[in-house]
N, C-alpha and C positions, 0 to 999 in steps of 0.2 A: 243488273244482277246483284245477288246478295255478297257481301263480302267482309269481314275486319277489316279495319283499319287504322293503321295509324294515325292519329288528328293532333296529337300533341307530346311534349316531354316532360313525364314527372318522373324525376329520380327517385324522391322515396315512396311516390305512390303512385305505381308505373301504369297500373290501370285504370286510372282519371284519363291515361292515351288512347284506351284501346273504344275504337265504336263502330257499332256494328248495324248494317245497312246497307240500301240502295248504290252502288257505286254502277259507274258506264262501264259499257263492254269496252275489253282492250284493244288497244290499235295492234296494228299487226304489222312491223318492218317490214322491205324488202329479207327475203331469205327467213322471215321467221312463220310457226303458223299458230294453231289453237289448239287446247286441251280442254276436254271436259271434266275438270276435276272432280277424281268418285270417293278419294279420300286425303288428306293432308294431315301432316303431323307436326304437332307443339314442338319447337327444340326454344334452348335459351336463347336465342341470338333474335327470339321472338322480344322477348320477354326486355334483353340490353337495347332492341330497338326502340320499346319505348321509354327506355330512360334515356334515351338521348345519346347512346353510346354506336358511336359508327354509321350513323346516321340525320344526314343535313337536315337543320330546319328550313331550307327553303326546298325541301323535296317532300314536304306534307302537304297534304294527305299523300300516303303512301298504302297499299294494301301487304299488308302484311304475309308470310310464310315462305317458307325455301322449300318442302316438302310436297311433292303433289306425284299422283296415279290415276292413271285416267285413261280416256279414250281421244284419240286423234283425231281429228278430222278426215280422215280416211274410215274409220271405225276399229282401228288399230287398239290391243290393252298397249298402254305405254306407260315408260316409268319415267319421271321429268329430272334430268341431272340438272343440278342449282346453280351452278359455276356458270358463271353467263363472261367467257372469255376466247382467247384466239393463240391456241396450241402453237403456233407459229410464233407470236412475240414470247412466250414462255418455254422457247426453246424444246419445243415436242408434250410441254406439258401446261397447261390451263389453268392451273393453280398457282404457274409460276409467275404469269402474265401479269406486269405490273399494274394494268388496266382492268386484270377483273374486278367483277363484283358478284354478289350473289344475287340471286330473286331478293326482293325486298328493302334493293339497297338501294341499286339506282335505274330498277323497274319492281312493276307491280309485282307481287310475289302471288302466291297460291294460295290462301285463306281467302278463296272467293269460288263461283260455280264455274267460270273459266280463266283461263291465265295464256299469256301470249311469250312463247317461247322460242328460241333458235331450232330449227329442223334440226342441228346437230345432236343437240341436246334432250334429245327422245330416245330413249334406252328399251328394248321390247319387254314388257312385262311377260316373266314364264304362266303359263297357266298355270303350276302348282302353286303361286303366292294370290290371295287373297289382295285385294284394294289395297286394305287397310295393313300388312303386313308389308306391302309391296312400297307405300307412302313411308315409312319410316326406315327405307335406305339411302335417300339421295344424303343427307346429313349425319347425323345419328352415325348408324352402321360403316356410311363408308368411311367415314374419318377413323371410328375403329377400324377397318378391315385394312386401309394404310398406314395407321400404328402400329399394328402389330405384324402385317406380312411384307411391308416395305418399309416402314425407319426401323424400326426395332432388332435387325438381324438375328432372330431367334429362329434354333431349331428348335423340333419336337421332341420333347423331354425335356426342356429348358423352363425354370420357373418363373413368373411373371406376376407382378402386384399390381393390382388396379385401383387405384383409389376411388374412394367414396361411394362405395355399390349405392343403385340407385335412378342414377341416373340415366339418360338416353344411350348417351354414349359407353357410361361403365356396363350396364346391362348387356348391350351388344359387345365389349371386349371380354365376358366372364363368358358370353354362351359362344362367341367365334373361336378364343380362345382353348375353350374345352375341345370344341368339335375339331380344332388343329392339333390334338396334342399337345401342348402345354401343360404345365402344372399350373393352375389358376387359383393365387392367391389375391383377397382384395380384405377392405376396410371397412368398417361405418360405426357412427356412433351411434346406431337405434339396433337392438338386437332383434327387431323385425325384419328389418332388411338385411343384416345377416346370416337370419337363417333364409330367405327369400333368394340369397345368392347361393347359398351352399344346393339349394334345388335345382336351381340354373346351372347348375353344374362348376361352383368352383369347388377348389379342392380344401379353402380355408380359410374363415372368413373370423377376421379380427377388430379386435375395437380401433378406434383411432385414435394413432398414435402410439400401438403398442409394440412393445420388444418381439420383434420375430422369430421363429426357433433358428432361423439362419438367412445370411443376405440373400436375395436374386438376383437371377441375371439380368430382367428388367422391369422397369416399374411405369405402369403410365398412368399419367398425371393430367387431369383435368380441375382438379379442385382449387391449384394454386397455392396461394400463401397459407392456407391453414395446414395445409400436407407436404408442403414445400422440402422441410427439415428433414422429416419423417422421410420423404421418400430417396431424400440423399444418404439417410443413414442406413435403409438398409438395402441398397445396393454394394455389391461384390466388387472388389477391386476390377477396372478396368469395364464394369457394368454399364448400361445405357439409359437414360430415363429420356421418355419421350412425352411432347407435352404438347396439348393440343386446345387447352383453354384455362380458364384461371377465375371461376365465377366468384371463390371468396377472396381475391386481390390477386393482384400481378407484382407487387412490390416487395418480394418476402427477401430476408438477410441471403445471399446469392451463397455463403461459407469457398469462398475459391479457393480457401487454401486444401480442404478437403475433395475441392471437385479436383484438383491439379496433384496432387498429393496420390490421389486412387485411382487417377487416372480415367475419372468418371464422362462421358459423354454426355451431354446437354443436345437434344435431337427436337425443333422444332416439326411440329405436322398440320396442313392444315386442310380439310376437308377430302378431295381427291376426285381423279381424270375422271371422265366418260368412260373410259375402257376398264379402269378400277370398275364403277358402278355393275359394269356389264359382268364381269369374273364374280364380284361378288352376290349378285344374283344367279348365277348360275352353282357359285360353290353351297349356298341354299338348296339350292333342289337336291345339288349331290347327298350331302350330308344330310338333308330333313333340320336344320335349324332355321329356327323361325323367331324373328322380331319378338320380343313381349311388349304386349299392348297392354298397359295396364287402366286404361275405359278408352271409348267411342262415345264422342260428342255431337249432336247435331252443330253445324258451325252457329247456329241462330244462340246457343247455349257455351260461344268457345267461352267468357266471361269467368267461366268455373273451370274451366282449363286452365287457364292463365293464371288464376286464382293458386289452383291445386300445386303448378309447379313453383308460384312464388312464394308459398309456405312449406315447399321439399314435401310435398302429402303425397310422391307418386312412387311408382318403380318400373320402371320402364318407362314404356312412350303413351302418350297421349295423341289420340288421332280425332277430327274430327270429318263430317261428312256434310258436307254442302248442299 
């Protein structure tokens, strides 16, 4: 079968790793079964795979992706949740499980025509989502949709800062955020994509790093050290900022005297349940918001995917189709 894959690590030139070709169909555990992937979607954790980040060199060749849509072996639409863990050691939850890992990490992932996955781990795809819509919730979306309706403790009418519009993730916290009520404030330094958010429904969309007309109650933070500062200064005493990745560094000046001083929360999040994926495909249909797909790749063409998101040339998700 066709597939991406992992073959090597280069950190400053990530895609010397990525190659694309003939791989074997998947083995299939006890308790696991097949998926015919109709579409899968680009996130970064593609992208730090192949620099080497969170990922063994004696597990290459590895096939690459955590996002996939597809059909069952039954003939089921299904949507594939990426958390390849056991709710029971993680205490009711899979994310907490000191043994998970995602698709791609220490099994094959979904950037191929089929992928072999835990029967738990099939989520019913709704008819009103599209493949390619439906592919860009296992990561992406749901990691937002547990930033902001599970760490975050925000009501509606509460103001929210998203840093760095753009990407997978901020994209889906500006439009879930809106369609919850929120006031959705976010960031960027291209004024393409500021105004590209302000359509997506936030409420106001500022350069980076700039004075805001007033604190919020929270701010989520994927960008890390470049936004780090920033997003401590304009939370509100006693504010929340939750933080779910860190693509421009993980090591920014921590200011404790201000996080203790303001009484500020530091709220790690990472990915989210089965049962998350399930509500948030569902609060989809409720509401009418929908993923922004910003192109559809044949997977034979991901190369300029890969491309796109490691010069920031995107806004939304990239999806490709196998």
């Amino acid at each position: 079968m066709f597939a991406a894959t992992a073959t090597q690590f280069d950190a400053d030139n990530p895609l010397n790793g990525l190659t694309l070709g003939e791989r074997p169909e998947p083995e299939v555990p006890d308790g696991w079964t097949t998926v015919t992937v109709k579409a899968t979607a680009l996130n970064h954790h593609d992208l730090w795979s192949l620099k080497g980040v969170g990922l063994r060199a004696e597990r290459l060749p590895i096939i690459l992706g955590c996002d996939a849509a597809g059909v069952d072996e039954d003939g089921n639409e299904v949507i594939v949740h990426s958390v390849i863990g056991d709710p029971e050691r993680g205490g009711g939850d899979e994310t907490l499980d000191p043994k998970r890992s995602l698709l791609s990490e220490t099994y094959d992932g979904t950037f191929a025509e089929r992928v072999a996955v835990p029967r738990r781990n099939l989520v019913p795809k709704p008819a009103e989502l599209s493949f390619a819509e439906a592919a860009c919730l296992p990561t992406a979306w749901l990691t937002a949709y547990r930033m902001l309706f599970d760490k975050a403790g925000l009501q509606p009418g509460s103001t929210v800062l998203v840093q760095g519009a753009g990407g997978g993730v901020a994209t889906a916290l500006i439009a879930l955020g809106a369609a919850a009520g929120y006031r959705v404030w976010t960031t960027s330094r291209s004024d393409a994509k500021r105004k590209r958010a302000l359509e997506l429904g936030a409420d106001a969309a500022f350069e980076s790093g700039a004075r805001l007309p007033e604190r919020v109650d929270a701010v989520m933070e994927t960008v890390g050290q470049a936004t780090w500062s920033h997003s401590l200064k304009s939370l509100r005493p006693g504010g929340r900022i939750v933080v779910s990745g860190a693509t421009s560094g993980q090591v920014p000046p921590a200011e404790l005297n201000r996080v203790f001083f303001l009484q500020l929360s530091v709220i790690g999040s990472t990915m989210g349940t089965r049962d998350q994926l399930e509500r948030l495909a569902r609060f989809l249909v409720k509401t009418g918001t929908r993923p922004l797909v910003d192109r559809t790749l044949p997977l034979a063409e991901a190369r300029d995917g890969f491309a796109a998101m490691h010069d920031g040339d995107l806004f939304g998700k990239i999806v490709f189709t196998p």
